[in-house]
N, C-alpha and C positions, 0 to 999 in steps of 0.2 A: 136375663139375670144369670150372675156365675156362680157356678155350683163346681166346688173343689173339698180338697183333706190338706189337713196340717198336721205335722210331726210335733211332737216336744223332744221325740229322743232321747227317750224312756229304755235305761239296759234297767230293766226289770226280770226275774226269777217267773220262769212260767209254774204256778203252781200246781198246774194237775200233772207236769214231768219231771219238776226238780230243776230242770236245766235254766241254763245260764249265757244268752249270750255273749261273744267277749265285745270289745269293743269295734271291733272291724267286722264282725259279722253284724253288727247291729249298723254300722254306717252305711255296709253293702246293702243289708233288708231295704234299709231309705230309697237308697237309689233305684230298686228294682221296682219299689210300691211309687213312685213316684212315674218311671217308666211307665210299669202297668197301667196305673190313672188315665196318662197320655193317650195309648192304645186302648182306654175303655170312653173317652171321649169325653171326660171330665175337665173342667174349666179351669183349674187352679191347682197346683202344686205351693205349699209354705211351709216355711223350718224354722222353729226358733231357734233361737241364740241362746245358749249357757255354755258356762267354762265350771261348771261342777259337778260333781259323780252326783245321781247314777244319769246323768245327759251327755250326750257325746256330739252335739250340734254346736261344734265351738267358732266353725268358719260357713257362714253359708254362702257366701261367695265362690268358696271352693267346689260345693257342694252343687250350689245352682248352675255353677259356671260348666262344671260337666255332663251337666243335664239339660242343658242350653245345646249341647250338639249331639246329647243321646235321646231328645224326645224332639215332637215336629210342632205340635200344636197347645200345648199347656200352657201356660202363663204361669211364670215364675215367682215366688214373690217372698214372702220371709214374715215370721209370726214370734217373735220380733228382732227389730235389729236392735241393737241398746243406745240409743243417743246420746245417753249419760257418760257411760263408760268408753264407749268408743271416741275416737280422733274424729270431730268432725272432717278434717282432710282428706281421713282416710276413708273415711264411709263415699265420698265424694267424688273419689278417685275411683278406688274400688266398684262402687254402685255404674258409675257410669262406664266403667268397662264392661261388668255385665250386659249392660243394656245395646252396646255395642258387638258383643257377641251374639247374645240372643236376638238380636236385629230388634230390638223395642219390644221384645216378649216378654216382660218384666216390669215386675214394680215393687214396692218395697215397705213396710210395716214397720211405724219405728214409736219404741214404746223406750220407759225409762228403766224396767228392773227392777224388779220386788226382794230380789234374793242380795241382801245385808252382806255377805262375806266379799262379794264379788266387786265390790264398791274399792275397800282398800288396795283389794288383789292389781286395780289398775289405777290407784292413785287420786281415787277419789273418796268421796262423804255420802253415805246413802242420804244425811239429812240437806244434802244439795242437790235431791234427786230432782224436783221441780224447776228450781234455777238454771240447772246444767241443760236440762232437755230442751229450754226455751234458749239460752243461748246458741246452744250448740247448733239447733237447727235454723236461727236465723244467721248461720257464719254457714250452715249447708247450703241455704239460698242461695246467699250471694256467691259460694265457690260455684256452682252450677250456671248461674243467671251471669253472670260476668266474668269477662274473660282474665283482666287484674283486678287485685282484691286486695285494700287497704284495710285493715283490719285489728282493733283491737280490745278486749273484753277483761272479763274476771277470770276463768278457769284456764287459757291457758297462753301460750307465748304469742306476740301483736303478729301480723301478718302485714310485710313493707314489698308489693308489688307482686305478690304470687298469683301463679296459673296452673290450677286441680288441671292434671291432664290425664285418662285422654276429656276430649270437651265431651258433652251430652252430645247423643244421638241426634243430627241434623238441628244441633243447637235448641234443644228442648231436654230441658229434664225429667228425669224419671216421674212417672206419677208415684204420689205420697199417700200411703192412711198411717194417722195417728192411733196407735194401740193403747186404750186404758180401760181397767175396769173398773177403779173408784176414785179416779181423780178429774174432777172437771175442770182443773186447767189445762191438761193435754187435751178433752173437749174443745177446749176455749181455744187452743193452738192451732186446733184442724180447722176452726169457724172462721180464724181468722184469716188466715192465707186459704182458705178456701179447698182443703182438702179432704180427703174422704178419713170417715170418724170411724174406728173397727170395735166395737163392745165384745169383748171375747168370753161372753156368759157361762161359760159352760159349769162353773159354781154359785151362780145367783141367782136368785130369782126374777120373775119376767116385770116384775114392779121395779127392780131397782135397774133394771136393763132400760126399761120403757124411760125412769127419766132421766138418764144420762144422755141417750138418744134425741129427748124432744130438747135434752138444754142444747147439744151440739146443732140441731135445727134451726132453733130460734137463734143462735148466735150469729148464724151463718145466714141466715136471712137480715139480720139487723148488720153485719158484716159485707153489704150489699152483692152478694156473689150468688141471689135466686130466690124463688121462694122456698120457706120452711122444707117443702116434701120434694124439692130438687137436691137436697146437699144427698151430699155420698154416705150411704151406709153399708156398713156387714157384720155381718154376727157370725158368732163361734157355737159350736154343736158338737155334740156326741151321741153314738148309734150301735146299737149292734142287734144287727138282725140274724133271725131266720125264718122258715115257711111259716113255722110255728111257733105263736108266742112264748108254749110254757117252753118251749125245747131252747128259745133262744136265751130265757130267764136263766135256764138250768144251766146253761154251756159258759154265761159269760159271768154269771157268782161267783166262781173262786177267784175271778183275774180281780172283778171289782174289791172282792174283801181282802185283796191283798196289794191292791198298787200304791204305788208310793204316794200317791196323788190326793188319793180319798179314801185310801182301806183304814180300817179299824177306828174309823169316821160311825157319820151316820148308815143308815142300812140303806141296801139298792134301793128297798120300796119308799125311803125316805129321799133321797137323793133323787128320786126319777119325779116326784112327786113333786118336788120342789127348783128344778134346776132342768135345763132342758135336754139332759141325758134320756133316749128315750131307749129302751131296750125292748124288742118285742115284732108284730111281723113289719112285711113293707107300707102296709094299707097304716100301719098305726104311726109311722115313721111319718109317712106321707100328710097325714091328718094333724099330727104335732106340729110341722113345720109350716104348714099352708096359713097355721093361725099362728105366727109369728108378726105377720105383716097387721094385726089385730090390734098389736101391742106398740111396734117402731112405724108402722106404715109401710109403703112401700119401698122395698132397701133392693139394693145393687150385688151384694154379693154372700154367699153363705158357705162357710168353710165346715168339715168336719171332721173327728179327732176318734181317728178308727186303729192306729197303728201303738195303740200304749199296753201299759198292765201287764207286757208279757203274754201279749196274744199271739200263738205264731204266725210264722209268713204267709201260711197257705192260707191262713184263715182270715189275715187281713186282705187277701186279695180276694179274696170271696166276697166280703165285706164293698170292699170299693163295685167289682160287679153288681153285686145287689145295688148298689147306690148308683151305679152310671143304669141300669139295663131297667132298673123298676121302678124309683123312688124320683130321681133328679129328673125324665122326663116327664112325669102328671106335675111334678111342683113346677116347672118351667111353663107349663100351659098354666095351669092355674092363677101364677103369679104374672102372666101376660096378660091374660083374660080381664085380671081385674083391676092393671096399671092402668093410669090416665096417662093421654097422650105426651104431658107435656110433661111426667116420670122419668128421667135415663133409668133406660132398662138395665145396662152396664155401666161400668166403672168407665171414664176419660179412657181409651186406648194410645197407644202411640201415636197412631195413623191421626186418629181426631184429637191430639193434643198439637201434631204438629199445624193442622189445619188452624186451628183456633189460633195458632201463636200468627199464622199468615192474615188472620183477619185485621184491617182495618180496626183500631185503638175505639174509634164510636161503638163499635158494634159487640165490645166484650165488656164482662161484669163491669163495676166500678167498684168491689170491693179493695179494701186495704190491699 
């Protein structure tokens, strides 16, 4: 199983010092906490996408693509990319250069965008948010899967013999997870091309997590591409530990009742109680997350969300140590112990997506 951190890219006000970082020390922190991860031996580096204050994650291509020759071992990946608003050509082109750079250390997160302003900012209709995301990604398909591309749809100009270049990595495309948390047609998108479904919970509760989950299961089993508890899953999380419960309570209360995210919301002990924020030591972290698989079954990948609120650098990297050195290895035995064998413990890699593209047409899914 993969155990990694994701960014939003939060310039958020530290409240216990007033300070403020600007925007280029907040994209350098990314880069340095994403390094760190690497050298703590953690599974997954991801960056969302926004073009609006107070986020500064507006190209994660740029982002990853530097990271792709300053880390050795992470897996790259993106939390999320916009399929609405973006060119599908360009995610196309783009994505498949990374994956090119980072020699197949990468994969990619593609959700449609909650945030309203950002919609006309590139020419679009947030109430086309669904339409767009299914279009768009069946015209990423095909730029990917084929080398010309006759093409022509509703959003935006026909496509008369073109070729996304450079081609995918040994002619296989990047692996895909569908990012949504209450809509289950992007569900239904991942079911159907058979790709991995991301619930990024980290403001819901574990009942309305559990049935977006079991619907992307069931679709993807009726979708003929495995059974129900083989489709791909991962889930989103938040942590912040220390040795000591009350000390970790005490230390991360002003970030919580001040972040853009959730402060002047409900209270920490509301929030942790209901949502799978867990604040407190490793043993309690450790315990929260083990029963996850309680709720979605046994899932493929678990992302968490340590670098927001205005916590500083020193203390998000303290943060990820705690999670690579005490937390990520008991969950990694646990969550083995208690997969069935016929479970993917991981996400499709490169290496075994390009294998599977080599197998014999008899011996793969027969889904859509």
């Amino acid at each position: 199983m993969q155990f990694g951190i994701f960014s939003v890219s939060d310039v958020t006000t530290d409240p216990t010092t007033g300070e403020t970082p600007d925007d280029t020390q907040r994209v350098r922190s990314m880069l340095t906490i994403a390094q760190h991860a690497d050298e703590a031996g953690l599974d997954v580096f991801a960056t969302g996408e926004h073009h609006n204050p107070p986020f500064v994650a507006s190209s994660p291509t740029t982002v990853l693509g530097y990271l792709a020759a300053a880390t050795k071992n992470i897996i790259l990946s993106t939390s999320t990319t916009l399929i609405t608003t973006n060119d599908p050509v360009k995610i196309a082109e783009d994505y498949a250069m990374l994956q090119v750079i980072s020699d197949g250390r990468m994969d990619l997160m593609l959700g449609r965008g909650n945030t309203g302003p950002v919609y006309p900012w590139f020419g679009k209709d947030i109430r086309q948010g669904i339409p767009l995301a299914i279009e768009n990604y069946a015209l990423l398909r095909r730029l990917w899967e084929e080398e010309v591309v006759d093409w022509e749809g509703k959003f935006r100009t026909p496509l008369q013999g073109f070729t996304s270049t450079p081609r995918p990595l040994d002619g296989v495309p990047p692996f895909v997870w569908h990012g949504s948390i209450r809509s289950p047609e992007v569900a239904e998108q991942a079911a159907y091309y058979g790709d991995g479904f991301f619930h990024n919970n980290i403001f819901w509760p574990m009942s309305h997590t559990k049935q977006m989950v079991n619907f992307y299961r069931q679709r993807y089993a009726q979708h003929g591409h495995g059974a129900a508890d083989q489709a791909i899953v991962g889930l989103g999380g938040q942590t912040f530990m220390r040795k000591n419960s009350q000390d970790a309570w005490n230390e991360f209360r002003p970030y919580f009742d001040n972040a853009p995210v959730y402060g002047h919301g409900p209270t920490m002990e509301e929030f942790t109680a209901t949502t799978p924020l867990t604040v407190g030591s490793p043993q309690q972290v450790i315990e929260r997350y083990a029963g996850m698989r309680d709720h979605v079954g046994d899932y493929q990948r678990q992302l968490f969300l340590v670098d927001h609120a205005g916590l500083p650098l020193k203390t998000v990297l303290e943060q990820i140590d705690i999670l690579a050195e005490e937390v990520v290895p008991v969950l990694r035995k646990e969550m083995a112990d208690k997969r069935p064998a016929h479970v993917p413990a991981d996400p499709p890699s490169h290496v075994d997506r390009v294998a599977m593209a080599n197998q014999p047409a008899s011996t793969q899914p027969t889904g859509a």
